[in-house]
C-alpha positions, 0 to 999 in steps of 0.5 A, a space after each residue: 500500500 503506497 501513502 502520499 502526504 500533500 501539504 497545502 492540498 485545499 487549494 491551488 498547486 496543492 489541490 492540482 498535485 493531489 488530484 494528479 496524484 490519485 492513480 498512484 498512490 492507495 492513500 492520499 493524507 491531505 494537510 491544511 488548516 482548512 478542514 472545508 477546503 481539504 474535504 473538497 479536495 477529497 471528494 475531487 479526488 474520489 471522483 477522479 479514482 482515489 481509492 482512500 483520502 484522510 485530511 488531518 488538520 496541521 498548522 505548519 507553524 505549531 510544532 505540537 500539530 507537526 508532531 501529532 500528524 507524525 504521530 497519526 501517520 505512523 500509527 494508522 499507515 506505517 509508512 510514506 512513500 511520497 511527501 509534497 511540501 507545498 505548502 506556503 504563504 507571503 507578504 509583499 511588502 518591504 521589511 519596513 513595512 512588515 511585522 514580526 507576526 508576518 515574518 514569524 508566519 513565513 518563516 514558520 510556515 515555508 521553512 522552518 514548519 516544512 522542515 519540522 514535517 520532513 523530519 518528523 515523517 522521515 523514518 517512515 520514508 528511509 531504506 524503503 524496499 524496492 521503489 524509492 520514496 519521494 520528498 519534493 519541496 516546492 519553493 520558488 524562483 524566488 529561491 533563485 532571484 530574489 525582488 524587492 518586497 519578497 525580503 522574508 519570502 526569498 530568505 524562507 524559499 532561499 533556505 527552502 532551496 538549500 534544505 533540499 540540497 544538502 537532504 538530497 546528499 543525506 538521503 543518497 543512500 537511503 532509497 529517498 530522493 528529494 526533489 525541488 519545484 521552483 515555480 515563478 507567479 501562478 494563477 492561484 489564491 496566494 496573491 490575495 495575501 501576498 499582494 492585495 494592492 495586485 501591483 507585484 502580480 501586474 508587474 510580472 503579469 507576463 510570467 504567469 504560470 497554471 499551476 495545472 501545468 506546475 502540478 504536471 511537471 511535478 508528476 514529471 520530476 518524480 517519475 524521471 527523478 528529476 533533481 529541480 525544475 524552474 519554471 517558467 523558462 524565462 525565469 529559469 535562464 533569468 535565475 542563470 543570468 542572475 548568479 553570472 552577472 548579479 549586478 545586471 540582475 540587480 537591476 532588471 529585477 529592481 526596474 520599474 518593469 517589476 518592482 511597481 511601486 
């Protein structure tokens, strides 16, 4: 019996990634701090074919939660063969203009929350027999290139990016592979936190990506154990140009074409 933990699954990437996922896994473990949103998931997901759905309550930035869902997946499913920590938030805004409950927020729930579940599930996923088990974290290009007004969001995808790396080298030879999704803007609710004034989505409004598509290439880093995906492409060789020739990155990224005041 296979088991796959989707994080951030009531909604967005989250939602695409799990009903994707349906055919190839016996139980599908939705987490979210929506109960409604993650129910809706499920009953997509039965009606494409799933086979067994449990959503579990988990608020990523409290550790007692984290360690209750552990405990509730080693006890009723013994194992894990695929985690998808998806899920994310974000707060456009300068560092002056941010307060420490907003930067505690996205700090605890894109890195430190996703690090805290990876550990907490590991054992389930280490030395499997016969197919190996998947990790992927879905960060962002804004791990690769970081813009003004996504100070806090950068650090958290940044470390995100560097989480993955250095657990990839760990899990080498633990039948684990670890995979990273560096997703540039999609066409998903978390623009509605992140910039409610809608001026950063207007101002890469030509980079849009579906997050159907993300979802699919997601599917497709796991079957071909592909080590991280950039998307869109554009963005992809712009994060190249970036670690070449940062002072030139630094200002296509801080014009007024991207950072709209």
């Amino acid at each position: 019996m296979k088991t796959a933990v989707i994080t951030g699954a009531g909604s967005g990437l989250g939602r695409q990634i799990a009903i994707l996922n349906c055919p190839y896994y016996d139980n599908l473990v939705f987490l979210g701090r929506n109960s409604d949103r993650l129910k809706q998931t499920a009953q997509d997901c039965f009606k494409c074919g799933a086979r067994q759905v449990f959503t579990l309550s988990c608020d990523l930035t409290q550790e007692a939660q984290i360690e209750a869902t552990g405990r509730w997946i080693r006890s009723h499913l013994g194992s894990v063969d695929l985690l998808v920590n998806n899920a994310g938030l974000g707060y456009f805004k300068t560092l002056l203009n941010q307060d420490f409950s907003e930067i505690d927020r996205t700090l605890s729930t894109d890195l430190a929350g996703t690090i805290k579940l990876t550990r907490a599930l590991l054992p389930l996923m280490v030395d499997h027999v016969g197919e190996a088990a998947d990790i992927v974290n879905v960060a962002s290009i804004a791990g690769k290139v970081a813009t003004a007004k996504t100070t806090t969001y950068a650090a958290a995808k940044f470390g995100l990016v560097g989480f993955s790396n250095a657990l990839r080298l760990e899990l080498k030879r633990r039948n684990v592979r670890v995979h990273t999704i560096n997703p540039g803007p999609m066409d998903t609710n978390f623009f509605n936190i992140a910039d409610p004034s809608g001026k950063y989505l207007k101002g890469v409004q030509n980079f849009v990506i579906s997050s159907d598509r993300v979802a699919w290439l997601t599917r497709r880093a796991i079957e071909q154990n592909l080590r991280e995906v950039n998307v869109p492409k554009v963005m992809a060789l712009g994060a190249v140009f970036y670690q070449i020739f940062p002072r030139l990155g630094d200002g296509l990224v801080n014009s007024p074409i991207i950072n709209r005041k």
